[in-house]
C-alpha positions as CSV (number, residue, x, y, z in Angstrom):
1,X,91.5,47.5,-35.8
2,X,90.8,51.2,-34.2
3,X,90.4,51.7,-30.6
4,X,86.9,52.9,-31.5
5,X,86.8,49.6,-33.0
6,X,88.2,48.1,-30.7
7,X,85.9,49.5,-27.6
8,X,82.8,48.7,-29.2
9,X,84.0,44.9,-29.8
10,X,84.9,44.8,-26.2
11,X,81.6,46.7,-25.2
12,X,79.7,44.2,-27.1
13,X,81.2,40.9,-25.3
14,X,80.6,42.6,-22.4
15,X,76.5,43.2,-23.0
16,X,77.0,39.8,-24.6
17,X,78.0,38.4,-21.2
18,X,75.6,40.1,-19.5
19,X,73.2,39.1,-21.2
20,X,73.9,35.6,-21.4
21,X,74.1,36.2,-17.3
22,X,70.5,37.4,-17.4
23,X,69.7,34.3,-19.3
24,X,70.7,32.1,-17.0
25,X,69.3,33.3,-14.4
26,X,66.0,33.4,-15.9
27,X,66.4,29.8,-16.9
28,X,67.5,28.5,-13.9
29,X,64.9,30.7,-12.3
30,X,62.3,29.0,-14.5
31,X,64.2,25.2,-13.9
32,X,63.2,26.4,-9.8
33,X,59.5,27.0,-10.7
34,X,59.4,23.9,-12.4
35,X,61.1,21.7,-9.5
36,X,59.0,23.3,-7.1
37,X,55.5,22.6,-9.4
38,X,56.8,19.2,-9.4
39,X,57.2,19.1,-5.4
40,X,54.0,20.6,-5.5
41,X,52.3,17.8,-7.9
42,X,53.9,15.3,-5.9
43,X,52.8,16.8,-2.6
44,X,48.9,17.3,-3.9
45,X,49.5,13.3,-4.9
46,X,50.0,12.6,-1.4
47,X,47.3,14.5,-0.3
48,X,44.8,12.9,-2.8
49,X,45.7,9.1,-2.3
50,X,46.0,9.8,2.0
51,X,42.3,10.6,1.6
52,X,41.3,8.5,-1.1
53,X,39.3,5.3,-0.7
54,X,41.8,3.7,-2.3
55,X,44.1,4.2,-0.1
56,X,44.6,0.6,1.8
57,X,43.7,-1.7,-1.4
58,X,44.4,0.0,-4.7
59,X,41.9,0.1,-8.0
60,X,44.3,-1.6,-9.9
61,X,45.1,-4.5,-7.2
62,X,41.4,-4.9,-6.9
63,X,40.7,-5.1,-10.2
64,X,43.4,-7.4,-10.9
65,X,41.5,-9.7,-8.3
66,X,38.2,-9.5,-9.8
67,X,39.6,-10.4,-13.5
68,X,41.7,-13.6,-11.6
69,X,38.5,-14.8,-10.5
70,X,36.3,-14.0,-13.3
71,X,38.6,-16.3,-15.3
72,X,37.9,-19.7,-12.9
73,X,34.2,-19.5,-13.3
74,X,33.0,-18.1,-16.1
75,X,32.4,-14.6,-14.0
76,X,30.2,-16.6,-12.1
77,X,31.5,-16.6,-8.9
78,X,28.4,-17.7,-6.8
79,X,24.5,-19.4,-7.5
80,X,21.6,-17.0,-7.7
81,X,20.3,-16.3,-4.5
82,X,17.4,-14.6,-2.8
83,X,17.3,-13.7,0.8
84,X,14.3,-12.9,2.8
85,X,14.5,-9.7,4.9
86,X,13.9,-11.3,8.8
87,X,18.0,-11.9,8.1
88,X,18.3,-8.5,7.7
89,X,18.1,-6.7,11.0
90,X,17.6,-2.6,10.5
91,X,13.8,-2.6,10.7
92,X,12.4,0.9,11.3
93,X,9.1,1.6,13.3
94,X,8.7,4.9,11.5
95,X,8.3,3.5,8.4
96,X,4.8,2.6,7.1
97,X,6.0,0.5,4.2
98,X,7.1,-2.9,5.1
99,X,10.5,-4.0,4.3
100,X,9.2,-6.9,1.6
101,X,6.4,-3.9,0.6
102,X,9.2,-1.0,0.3
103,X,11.7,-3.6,-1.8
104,X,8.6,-4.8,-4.5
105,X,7.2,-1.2,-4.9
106,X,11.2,0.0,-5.7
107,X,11.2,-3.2,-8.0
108,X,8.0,-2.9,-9.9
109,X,9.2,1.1,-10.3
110,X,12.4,-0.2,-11.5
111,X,11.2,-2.4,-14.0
112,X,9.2,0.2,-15.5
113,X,11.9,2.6,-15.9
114,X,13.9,0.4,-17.7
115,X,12.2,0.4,-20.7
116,X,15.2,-0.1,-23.3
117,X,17.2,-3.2,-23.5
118,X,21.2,-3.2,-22.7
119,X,23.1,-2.8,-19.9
120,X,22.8,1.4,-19.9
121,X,18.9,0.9,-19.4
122,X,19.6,-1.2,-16.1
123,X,17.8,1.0,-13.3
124,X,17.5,1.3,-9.6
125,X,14.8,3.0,-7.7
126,X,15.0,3.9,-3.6
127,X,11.6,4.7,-2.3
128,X,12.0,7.7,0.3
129,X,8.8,8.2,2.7
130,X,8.6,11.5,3.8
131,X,7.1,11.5,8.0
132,X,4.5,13.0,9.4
133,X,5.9,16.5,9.1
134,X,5.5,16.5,5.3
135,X,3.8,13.1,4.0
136,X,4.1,11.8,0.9
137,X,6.9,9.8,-1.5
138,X,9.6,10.6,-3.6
139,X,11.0,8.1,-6.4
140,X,14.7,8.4,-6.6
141,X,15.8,6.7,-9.9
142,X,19.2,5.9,-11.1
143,X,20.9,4.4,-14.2
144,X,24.0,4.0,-16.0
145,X,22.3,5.9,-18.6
146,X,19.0,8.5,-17.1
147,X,18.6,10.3,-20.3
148,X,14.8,9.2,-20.5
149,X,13.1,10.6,-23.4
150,X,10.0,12.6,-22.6
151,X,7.8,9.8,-23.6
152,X,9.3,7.9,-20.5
153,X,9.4,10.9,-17.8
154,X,5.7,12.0,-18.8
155,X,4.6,8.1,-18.6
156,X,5.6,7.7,-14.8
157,X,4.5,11.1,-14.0
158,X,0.8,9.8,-15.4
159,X,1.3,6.5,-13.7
160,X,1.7,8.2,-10.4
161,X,-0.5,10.6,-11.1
162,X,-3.3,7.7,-11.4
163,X,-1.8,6.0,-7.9
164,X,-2.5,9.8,-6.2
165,X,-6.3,9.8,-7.6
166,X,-6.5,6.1,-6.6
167,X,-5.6,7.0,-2.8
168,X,-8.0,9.6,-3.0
169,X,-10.7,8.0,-3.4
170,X,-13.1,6.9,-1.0
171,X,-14.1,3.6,-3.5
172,X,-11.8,1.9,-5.8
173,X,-13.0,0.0,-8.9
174,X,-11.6,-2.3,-11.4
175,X,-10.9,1.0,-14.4
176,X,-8.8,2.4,-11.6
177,X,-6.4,-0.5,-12.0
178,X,-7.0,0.0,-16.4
179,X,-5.7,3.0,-16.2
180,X,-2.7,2.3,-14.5
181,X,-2.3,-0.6,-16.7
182,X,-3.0,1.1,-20.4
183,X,-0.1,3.3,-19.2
184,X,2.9,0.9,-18.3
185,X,1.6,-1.2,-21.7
186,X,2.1,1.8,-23.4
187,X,5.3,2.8,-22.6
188,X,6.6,-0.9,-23.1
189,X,5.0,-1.7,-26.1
190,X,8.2,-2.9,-27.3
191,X,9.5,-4.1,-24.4
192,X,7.0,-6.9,-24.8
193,X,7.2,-7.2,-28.2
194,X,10.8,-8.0,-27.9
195,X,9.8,-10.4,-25.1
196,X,7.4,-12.4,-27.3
197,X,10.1,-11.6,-30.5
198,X,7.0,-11.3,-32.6
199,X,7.0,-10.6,-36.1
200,X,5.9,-7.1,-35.6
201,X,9.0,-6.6,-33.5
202,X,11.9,-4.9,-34.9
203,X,15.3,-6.1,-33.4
204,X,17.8,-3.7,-32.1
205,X,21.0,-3.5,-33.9
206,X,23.1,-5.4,-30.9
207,X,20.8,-8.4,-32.0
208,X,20.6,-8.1,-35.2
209,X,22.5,-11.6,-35.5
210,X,20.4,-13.4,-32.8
211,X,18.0,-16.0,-34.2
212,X,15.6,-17.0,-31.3
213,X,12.2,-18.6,-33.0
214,X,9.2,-16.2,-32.0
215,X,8.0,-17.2,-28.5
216,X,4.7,-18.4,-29.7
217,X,6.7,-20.8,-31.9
218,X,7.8,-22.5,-28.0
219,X,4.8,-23.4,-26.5
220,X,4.7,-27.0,-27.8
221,X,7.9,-27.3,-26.2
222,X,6.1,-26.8,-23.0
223,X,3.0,-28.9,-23.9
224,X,5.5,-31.5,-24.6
225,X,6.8,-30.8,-21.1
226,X,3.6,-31.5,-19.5
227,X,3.5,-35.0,-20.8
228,X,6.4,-36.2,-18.9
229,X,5.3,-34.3,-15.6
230,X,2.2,-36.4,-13.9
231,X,1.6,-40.2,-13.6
232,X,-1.1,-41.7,-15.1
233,X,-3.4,-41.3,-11.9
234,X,-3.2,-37.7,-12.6
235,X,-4.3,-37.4,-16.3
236,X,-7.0,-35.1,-15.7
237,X,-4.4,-32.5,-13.7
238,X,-2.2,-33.3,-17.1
239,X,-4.9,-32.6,-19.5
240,X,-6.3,-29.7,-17.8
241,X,-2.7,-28.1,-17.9
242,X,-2.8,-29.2,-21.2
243,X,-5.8,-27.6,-21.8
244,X,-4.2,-24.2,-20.2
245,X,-1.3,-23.7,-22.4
246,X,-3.1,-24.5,-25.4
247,X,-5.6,-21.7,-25.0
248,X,-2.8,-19.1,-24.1
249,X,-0.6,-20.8,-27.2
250,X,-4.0,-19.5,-29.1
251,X,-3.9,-16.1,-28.3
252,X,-0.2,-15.5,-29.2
253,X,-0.5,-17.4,-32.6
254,X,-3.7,-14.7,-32.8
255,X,-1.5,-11.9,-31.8
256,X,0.3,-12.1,-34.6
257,X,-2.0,-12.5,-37.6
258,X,-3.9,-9.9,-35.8
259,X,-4.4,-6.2,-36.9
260,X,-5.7,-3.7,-35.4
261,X,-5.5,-1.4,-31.6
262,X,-1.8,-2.8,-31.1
263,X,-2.0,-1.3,-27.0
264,X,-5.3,-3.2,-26.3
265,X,-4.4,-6.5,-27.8
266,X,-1.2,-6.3,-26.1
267,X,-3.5,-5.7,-22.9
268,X,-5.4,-9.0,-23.4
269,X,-2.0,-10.9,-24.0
270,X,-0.4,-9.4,-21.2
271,X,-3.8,-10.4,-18.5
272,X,-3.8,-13.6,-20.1
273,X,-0.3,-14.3,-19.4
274,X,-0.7,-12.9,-15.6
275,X,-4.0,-15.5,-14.9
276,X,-2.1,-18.2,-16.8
277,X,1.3,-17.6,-14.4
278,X,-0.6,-17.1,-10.7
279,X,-3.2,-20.3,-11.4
280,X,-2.6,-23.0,-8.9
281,X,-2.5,-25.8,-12.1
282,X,0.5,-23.9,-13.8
283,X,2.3,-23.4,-10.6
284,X,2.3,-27.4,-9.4
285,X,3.1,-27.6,-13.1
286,X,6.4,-25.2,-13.3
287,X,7.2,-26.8,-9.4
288,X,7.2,-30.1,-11.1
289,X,9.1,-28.6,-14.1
290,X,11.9,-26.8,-11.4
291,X,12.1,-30.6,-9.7
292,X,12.8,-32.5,-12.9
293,X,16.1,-30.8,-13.2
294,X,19.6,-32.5,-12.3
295,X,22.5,-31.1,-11.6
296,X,22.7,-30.2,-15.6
297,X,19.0,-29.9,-16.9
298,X,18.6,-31.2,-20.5
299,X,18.4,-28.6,-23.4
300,X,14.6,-29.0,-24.0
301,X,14.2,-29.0,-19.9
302,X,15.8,-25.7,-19.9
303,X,14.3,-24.4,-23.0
304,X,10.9,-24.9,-21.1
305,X,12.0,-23.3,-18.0
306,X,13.5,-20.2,-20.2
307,X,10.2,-19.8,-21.8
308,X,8.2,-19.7,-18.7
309,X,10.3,-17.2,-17.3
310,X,9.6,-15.3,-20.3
311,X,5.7,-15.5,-19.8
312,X,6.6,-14.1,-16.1
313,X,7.9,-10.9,-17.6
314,X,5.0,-10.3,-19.5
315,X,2.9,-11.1,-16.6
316,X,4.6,-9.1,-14.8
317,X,2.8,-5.8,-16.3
318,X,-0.6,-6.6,-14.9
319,X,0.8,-7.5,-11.8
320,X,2.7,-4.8,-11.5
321,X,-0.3,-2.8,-12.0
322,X,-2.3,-4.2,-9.8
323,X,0.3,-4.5,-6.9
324,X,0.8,-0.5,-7.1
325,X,-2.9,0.1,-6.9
326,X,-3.5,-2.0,-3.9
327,X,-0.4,-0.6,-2.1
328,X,-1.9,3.2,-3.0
329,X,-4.7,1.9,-1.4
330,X,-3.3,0.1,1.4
331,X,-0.8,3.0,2.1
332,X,-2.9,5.9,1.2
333,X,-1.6,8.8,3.3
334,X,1.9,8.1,1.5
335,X,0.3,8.9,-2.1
336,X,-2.2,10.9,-1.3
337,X,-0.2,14.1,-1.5
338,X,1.8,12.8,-4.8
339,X,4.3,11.2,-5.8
340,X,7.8,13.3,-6.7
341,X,10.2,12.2,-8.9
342,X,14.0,12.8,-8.9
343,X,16.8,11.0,-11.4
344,X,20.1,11.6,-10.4
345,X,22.6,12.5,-12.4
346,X,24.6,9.2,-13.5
347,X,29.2,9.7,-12.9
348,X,31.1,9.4,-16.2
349,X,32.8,6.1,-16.8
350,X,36.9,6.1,-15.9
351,X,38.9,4.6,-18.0
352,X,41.3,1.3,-17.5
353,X,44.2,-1.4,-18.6
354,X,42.7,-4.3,-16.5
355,X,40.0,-5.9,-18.0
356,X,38.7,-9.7,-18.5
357,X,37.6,-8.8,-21.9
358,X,40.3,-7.2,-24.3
359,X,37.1,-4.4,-25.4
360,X,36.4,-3.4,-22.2
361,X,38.3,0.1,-21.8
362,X,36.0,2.0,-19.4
363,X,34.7,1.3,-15.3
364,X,31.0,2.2,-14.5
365,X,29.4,3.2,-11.3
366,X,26.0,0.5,-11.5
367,X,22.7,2.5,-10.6
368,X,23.0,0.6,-6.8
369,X,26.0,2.4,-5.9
370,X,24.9,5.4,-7.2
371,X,21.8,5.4,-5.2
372,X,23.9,4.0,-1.8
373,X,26.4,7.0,-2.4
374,X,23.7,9.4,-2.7
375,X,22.0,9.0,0.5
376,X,25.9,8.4,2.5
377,X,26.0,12.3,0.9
378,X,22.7,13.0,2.7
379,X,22.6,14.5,6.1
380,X,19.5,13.4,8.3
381,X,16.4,14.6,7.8
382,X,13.4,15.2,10.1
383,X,11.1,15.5,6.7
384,X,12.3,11.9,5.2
385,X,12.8,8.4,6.1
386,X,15.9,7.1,4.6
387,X,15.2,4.3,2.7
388,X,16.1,0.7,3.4
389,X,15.8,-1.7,-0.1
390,X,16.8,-0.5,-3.4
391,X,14.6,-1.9,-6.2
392,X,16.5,-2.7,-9.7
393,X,15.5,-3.9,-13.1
394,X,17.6,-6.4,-13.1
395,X,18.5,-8.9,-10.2
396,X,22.0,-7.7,-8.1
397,X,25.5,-8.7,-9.7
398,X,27.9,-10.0,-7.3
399,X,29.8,-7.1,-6.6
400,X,26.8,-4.9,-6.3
401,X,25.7,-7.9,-3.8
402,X,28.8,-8.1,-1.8
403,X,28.6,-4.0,-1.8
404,X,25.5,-3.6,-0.5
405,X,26.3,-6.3,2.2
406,X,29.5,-4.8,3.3
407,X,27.8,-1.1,3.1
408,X,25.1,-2.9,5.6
409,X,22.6,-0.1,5.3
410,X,20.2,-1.1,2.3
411,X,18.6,-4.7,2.1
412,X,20.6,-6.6,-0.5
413,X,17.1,-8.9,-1.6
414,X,18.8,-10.9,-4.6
415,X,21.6,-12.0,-6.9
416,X,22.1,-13.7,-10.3
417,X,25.5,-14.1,-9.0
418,X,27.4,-12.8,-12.2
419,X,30.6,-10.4,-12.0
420,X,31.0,-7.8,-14.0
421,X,34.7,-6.3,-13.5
422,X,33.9,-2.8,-15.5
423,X,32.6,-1.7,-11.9
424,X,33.4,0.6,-9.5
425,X,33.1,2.9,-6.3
426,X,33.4,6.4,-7.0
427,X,36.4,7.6,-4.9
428,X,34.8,11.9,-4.4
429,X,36.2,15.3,-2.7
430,X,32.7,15.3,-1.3
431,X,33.2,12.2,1.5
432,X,34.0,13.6,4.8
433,X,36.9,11.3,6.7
434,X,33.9,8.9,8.1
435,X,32.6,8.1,4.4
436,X,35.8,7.4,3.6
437,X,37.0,5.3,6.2
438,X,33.8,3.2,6.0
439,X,34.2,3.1,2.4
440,X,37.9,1.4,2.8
441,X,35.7,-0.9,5.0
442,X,33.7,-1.7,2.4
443,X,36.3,-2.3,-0.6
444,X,38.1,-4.2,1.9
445,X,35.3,-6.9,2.8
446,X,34.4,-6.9,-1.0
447,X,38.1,-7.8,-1.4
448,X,38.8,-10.2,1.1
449,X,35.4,-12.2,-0.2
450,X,37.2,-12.2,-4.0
451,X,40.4,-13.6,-2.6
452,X,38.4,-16.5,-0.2
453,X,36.5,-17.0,-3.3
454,X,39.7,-17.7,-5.5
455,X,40.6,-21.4,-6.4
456,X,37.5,-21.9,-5.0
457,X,35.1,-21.7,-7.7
458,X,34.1,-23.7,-10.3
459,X,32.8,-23.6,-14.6
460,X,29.3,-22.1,-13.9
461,X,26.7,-21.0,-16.9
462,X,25.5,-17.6,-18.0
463,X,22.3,-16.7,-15.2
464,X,18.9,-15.3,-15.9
465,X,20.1,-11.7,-14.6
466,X,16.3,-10.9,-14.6
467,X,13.2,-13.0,-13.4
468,X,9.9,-11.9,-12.2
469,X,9.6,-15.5,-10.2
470,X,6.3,-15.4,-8.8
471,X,6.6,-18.0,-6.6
472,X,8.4,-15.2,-4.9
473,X,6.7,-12.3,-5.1
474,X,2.5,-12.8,-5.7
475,X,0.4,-14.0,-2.9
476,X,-2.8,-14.3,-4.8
477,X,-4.2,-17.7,-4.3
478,X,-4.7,-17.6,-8.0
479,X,-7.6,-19.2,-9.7
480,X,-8.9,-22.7,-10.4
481,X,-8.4,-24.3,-13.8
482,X,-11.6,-24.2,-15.4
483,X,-12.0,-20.2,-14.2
484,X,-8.6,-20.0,-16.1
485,X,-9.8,-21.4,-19.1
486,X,-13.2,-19.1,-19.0
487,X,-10.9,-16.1,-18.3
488,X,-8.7,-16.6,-21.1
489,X,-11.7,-17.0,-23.8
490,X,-13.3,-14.2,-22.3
491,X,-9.4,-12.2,-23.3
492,X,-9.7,-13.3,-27.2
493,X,-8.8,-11.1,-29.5
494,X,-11.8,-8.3,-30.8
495,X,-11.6,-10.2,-34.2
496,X,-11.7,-13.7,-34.0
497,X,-8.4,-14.9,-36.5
498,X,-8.0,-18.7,-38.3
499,X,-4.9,-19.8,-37.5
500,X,-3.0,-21.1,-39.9
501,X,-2.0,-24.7,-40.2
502,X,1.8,-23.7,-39.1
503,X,0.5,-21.8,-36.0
504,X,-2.0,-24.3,-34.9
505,X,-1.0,-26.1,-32.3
C-alpha cells in the first residue's frame, strides 16, 4: 500500500470515527428528548388525575362495584319509588312555578321529545324561569342522542307557539286545547301506534322478534279481571265497569278495520283512553286490581296491570295537552313572551373493560347528568332562575337517583330502581376546584350506597322504567260512569265499522 494510500485509509477511519461520534451524540441526544417527554407525560399524568374527579375512588373501582351488585339482583338494586317534594327542602320564593307544577311541565315536555323508542331517545327537560328583569321560559332538553329531525324541532316550536297564543288571550276555549293536542298526536303517531302494536304499526328492527298480541287483543283479559274484583253486593259497580271497558275495547277493535284521517281517529282513541283512565269507576277498579297482588302477582294479574299501564300512556297525550294549556293559563306572564328552546350538545360515549354484559363496550353520560352538569357550569344569573326538578321520559335509574340525591340541588321525583352500569360522570378541564371537590362528594356517596347495598339485595324483576300513573299526577275528579259511557259513544269512529266475529268482544 502507498503512503497516499495509506493516508487516505487513515483519513477515512478518522471521518469514520467522527462521524460515528456525531451519531451518538445525536442518538443519545434524541434517547434525552425521549426520557424527558416521558417525565413530561408522566408529570401531565399527575397533574390530570390530582384534579380529576376520579381522584379518591377510581372509574374502574366504581365500576367494578356497580357490575358486583348488578349481579345479586338482577340490576335491580332497590323498588320503584316516588317521593313527594315537602321532603325536599330547597323551595324558592322567586319562583312562580311550584315544585310539583315545575317537575310535571319538565315531564310532560320530556315525554314529548322522546318520540323514538330505545334507550338514545331517553330525554330530560329542565324548565328555566327567567325573573322579572326578562320574563319568560326557556326549555333546556337533553338526550343521549338530540339529533331531532326537523319534523320534531318544528313540532315543539308549534306546540309552544300555541301555549304563547293561549297566555295571550283574554278568553280560552276548548280548540285552544285541539290545537295543542292535533300537534303532540301528530308527532307521535307512531309512538301510539307502537303503544297499541296495531296492525298498521310497523315494528322497529330491535323488535322485530317480539310477539306481543295487539293491545286491543288484551282487553278481555281485563274484563275478565273485573269479574274477580267486587262482591256480589256490588254487581252494578262490576257491570258498569264492565260496561266501560267494553265500549273502549269497541273503539280499538274499530281502529283497526278503520280507514281513513289516521291523526283524527288517533285523536278520538287517545280522549277516549284519557276519560276512560281519570273516571272514578276505573280508578276503584285498577285500586282493587293494585290490592289483589301478593308478593308475586299471577301472570294474568300482571298482564292486566301491564295493559292498564299501557292505556295510561296513551292517555297521557290528552292530558298532557290539557295540563300545558291550563299551566299557560295559570302562569301566563311566564309564556306570554315565548317559549325558547335550547338542546345541548350530548358527550361522546368512553369506552370500557368492565361490564355486566360481555356487549357492552362504551359508558354514556344519561340526559340527567348532562342537564345537572350544565347548570354546575353556569354562573348565577340575575335574568334566570335556576331550575329545581328535571323532567325525563322515562322514570330515574338508580344511579341517576342516587346522583341527583348526592348532587342535592335538583328534586330527584322518581325511580324504577334499575342500574344500568354503562353510566357515568363526565370527569371535564372546565370544573373549577369546587365542582370538583363536590363532584368526589358525589361519586363518593353514590359509592358508599353500592357497597351498603352489597349482599344486601335480593332476585328482583325487570320494572316498568316508564308509567304515566295517574293516581299520581291528575287531580281531576274525573267523571261518573254513565257520563263516561256517553263520552265514549260520542268519540266513535266517523264511519261506523262491523266488527268482526274475532274482534268482538
Amino acid at each position: 500500500m502507498s503512503i497516499r494510500g495509506a493516508g487516505r485509509s487513515w483519513g477515512n477511519k478518522v471521518r469514520d470515527r467522527r462521524f460515528a461520534s456525531e451519531k451518538w451524540t445525536s442518538l443519545r441526544q434524541r434517547r434525552i428528548a425521549r426520557v424527558d417527554d416521558r417525565i413530561s407525560t408522566v408529570f401531565s399524568a399527575v397533574k390530570i388525575e390530582s384534579s380529576s374527579i376520579w381522584r379518591d375512588i377510581p372509574e374502574a373501582a366504581f365500576r367494578q362495584h356497580l357490575v358486583d351488585l348488578e349481579k345479586q339482583c338482577n340490576a335491580v338494586p332497590i323498588a320503584s319509588e316516588v317521593f313527594t317534594s315537602s321532603s325536599w327542602t330547597h323551595v324558592s320564593s322567586q319562583h312562580k312555578l311550584s315544585v310539583e307544577e315545575e317537575q310535571q311541565t319538565a315531564d310532560d315536555f320530556a315525554f314529548l321529545v322522546a318520540v323514538n323508542e330505545g334507550a338514545q331517545s331517553v330525554s330530560a327537560v329542565c324548565i328555566e324561569e327567567n325573573t322579572i328583569l326578562s320574563e319568560g321560559l326557556t326549555l333546556r332538553i337533553a338526550a343521549l342522542d338530540t339529533t331531532l329531525g326537523d319534523d320534531v324541532t318544528q313540532a315543539l316550536k308549534s306546540i309552544c307557539g300555541h301555549l304563547t297564543k293561549i297566555a295571550n288571550k283574554t278568553t280560552q276555549t276548548p280548540e285552544d286545547v285541539e290545537e295543542v293536542f292535533q300537534d303532540i298526536v301528530a308527532l307521535h303517531q307512531y309512538r301510539l301506534k307502537g303503544y297499541m302494536r296495531s296492525c298498521k304499526w310497523t315494528k322497529p328492527k330491535h323488535l322485530a322478534l317480539s310477539h306481543k298480541k295487539p293491545l286491543w287483543k288484551d282487553f278481555p283479559s281485563l274484563l275478565h279481571r273485573a269479574q274477580h274484583l267486587y262482591t256480589k253486593k256490588e254487581k252494578q259497580m262490576r257491570q258498569q265497569m264492565e260496561s266501560s271497558i267494553s265500549s273502549l275495547a269497541l273503539l280499538y277493535t274499530m281502529y283497526e278495520q278503520h280507514e281513513g284521517d289516521e291523526i283524527m281517529q288517533l285523536k278520538h282513541l287517545v280522549r277516549a283512553t284519557y276519560h276512560f283512565c281519570i273516571n272514578h269507576s276505573t280508578k276503584d277498579f285498577v285500586e282493587r286490581l293494585l290490592n289483589s297482588v301478593g308478593a308475586t302477582p299471577t301472570s294474568q294479574v300482571q298482564a292486566a296491570i301491564n295493559q292498564y299501564r299501557q292505556l295510561e300512556k296513551i292517555a297521557a297525550y290528552y292530558r298532557i295537552a290539557t295540563f300545558l294549556a291550563r299551566i299557560a293559563v295559570k302562569h301566563s306572564s311566564l309564556f306570554k313572551s315565548g317559549i325558547a328552546i335550547d338542546y345541548l350538545k350530548p358527550y361522546e360515549s368512553t369506552p370500557t373493560t368492565i361490564a355486566h354484559e360481555s356487549w357492552a363496550h362504551t359508558c354514556h353520560v344519561h340526559a340527567e347528568v348532562q342537564l345537572a352538569v350544565h347548570y354546575d357550569l353556569q354562573s348565577s344569573s340575575a335574568e334566570t332562575l335556576r331550575p329545581r326538578c328535571i323532567g325525563t321520559s322515562k322514570w330515574l335509574c338508580f344511579l341517576c337517583y342516587s346522583f341527583l340525591e348526592a348532587h342535592g340541588r335538583f328534586f330527584p321525583s322518581k325511580t324504577h330502581g334499575k342500574l344500568y352500569d354503562q353510566w357515568t360522570i363526565p370527569d371535564l378541564v372546565e370544573f373549577d376546584d369546587e365542582t370538583v371537590a363536590r363532584y368526589r362528594d358525589v361519586i363518593a356517596r353514590i359509592d358508599s350506597r353500592v357497597l351498603e347495598l352489597d349482599g344486601h339485595v335480593f332476585w328482583r324483576p325487570e320494572p316498568l322504567t316508564s308509567r304515566q300513573d295517574f293516581a299520581l299526577i291528575h287531580k281531576d275528579d274525573g267523571l261518573v260512569t254513565g257520563g263516561l259511557n256517553t263520552g265514549l259513544s260520542k268519540l266513535a269512529l266517523s264511519d261506523s265499522v262491523e266488527p268482526t266475529k274475532e274482534m268482538a268482544m
